[in-house]
C-alpha positions in Angstrom: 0.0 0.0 0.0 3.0 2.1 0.0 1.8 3.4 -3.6 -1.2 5.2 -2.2 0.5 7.3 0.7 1.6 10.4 -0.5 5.6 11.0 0.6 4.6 14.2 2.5 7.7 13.8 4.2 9.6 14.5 1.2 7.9 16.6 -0.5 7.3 19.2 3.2 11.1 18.6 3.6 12.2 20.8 0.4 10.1 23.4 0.7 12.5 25.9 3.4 15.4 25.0 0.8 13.7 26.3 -2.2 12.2 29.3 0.0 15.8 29.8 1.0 17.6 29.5 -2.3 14.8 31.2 -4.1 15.4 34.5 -1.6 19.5 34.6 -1.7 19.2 34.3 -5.7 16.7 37.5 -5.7 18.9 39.8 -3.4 22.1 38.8 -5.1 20.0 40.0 -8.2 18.5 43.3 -6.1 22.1 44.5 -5.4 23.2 45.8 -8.7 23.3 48.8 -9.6 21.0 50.5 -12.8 23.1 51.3 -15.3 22.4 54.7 -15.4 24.0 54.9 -12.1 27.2 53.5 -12.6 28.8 56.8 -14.3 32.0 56.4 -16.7 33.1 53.1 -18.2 34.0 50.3 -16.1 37.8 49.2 -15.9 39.4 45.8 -16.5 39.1 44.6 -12.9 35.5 46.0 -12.6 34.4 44.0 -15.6 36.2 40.8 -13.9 34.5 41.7 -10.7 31.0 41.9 -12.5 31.5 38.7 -14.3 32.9 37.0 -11.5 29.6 37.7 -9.9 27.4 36.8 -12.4 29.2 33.6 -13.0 28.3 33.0 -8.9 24.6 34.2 -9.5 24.7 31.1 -12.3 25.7 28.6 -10.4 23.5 29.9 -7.3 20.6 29.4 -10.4 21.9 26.3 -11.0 22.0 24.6 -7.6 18.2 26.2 -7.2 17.1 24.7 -10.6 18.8 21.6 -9.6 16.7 21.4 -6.3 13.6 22.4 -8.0 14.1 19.1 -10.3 14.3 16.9 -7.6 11.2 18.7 -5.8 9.0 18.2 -8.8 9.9 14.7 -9.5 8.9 13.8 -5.6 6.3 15.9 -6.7 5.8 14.1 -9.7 5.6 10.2 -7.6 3.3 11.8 -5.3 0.4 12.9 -7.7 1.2 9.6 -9.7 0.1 7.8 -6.0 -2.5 10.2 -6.0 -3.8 9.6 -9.2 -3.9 5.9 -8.8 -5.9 6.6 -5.4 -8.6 8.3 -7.3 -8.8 6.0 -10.1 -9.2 3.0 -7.1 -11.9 4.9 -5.9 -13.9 5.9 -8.7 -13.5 2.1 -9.5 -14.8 1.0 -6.5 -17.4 3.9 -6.1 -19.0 2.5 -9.6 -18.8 -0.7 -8.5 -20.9 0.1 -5.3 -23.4 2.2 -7.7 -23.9 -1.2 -10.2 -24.2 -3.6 -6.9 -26.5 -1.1 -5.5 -28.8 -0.6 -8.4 -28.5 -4.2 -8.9 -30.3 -4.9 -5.9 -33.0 -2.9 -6.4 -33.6 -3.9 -9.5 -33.7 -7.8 -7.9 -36.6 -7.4 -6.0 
């Protein structure tokens, strides 16, 4: 019967990591500057500097894609379960309905 419980578990132990992720990838992102702000052009070292931070912003993205994926295939196992549930019932529930009209039709 393992196939018919949902994995709540799993799928309630992700969310404060995605939460997390999610907010350290949107103030990295709300720290730069507009570019109308930044005055002359930017040196050599500034440019490294930039890109060296963008590079960590894409991997930061990465790791929080990464653990999205593996959210939404528990995610994924879990409304599979679920799916079968329903299908089981409505099985059964139309089964009761025939027996049921069965009977009174016996009489």
């Amino acid at each position: 019967m393992s196939l018919f419980r949902l994995p709540w578990k799993e799928i309630l132990k992700y969310a404060p990591v995605a939460i997390e992720m999610a907010k350290s990838v949107r103030e990295s992102l709300g720290r730069r500057e507009p570019p109308h702000a930044r005055g002359p052009e930017p040196s050599v070292a500034e440019l490294v500097t930039r890109l060296g931070a963008v590079e960590r912003t894409a991997l930061d993205q990465a790791e929080v894609l990464s653990k999205l994926a593996s959210q939404l295939e528990t995610l994924s196992v879990a409304l599979r379960a679920l799916s079968i549930r329903a299908t089981v019932a409505a099985g059964l529930s139309l089964a009761a309905v025939l027996i049921a009209l069965t009977g009174l039709f016996i009489r």
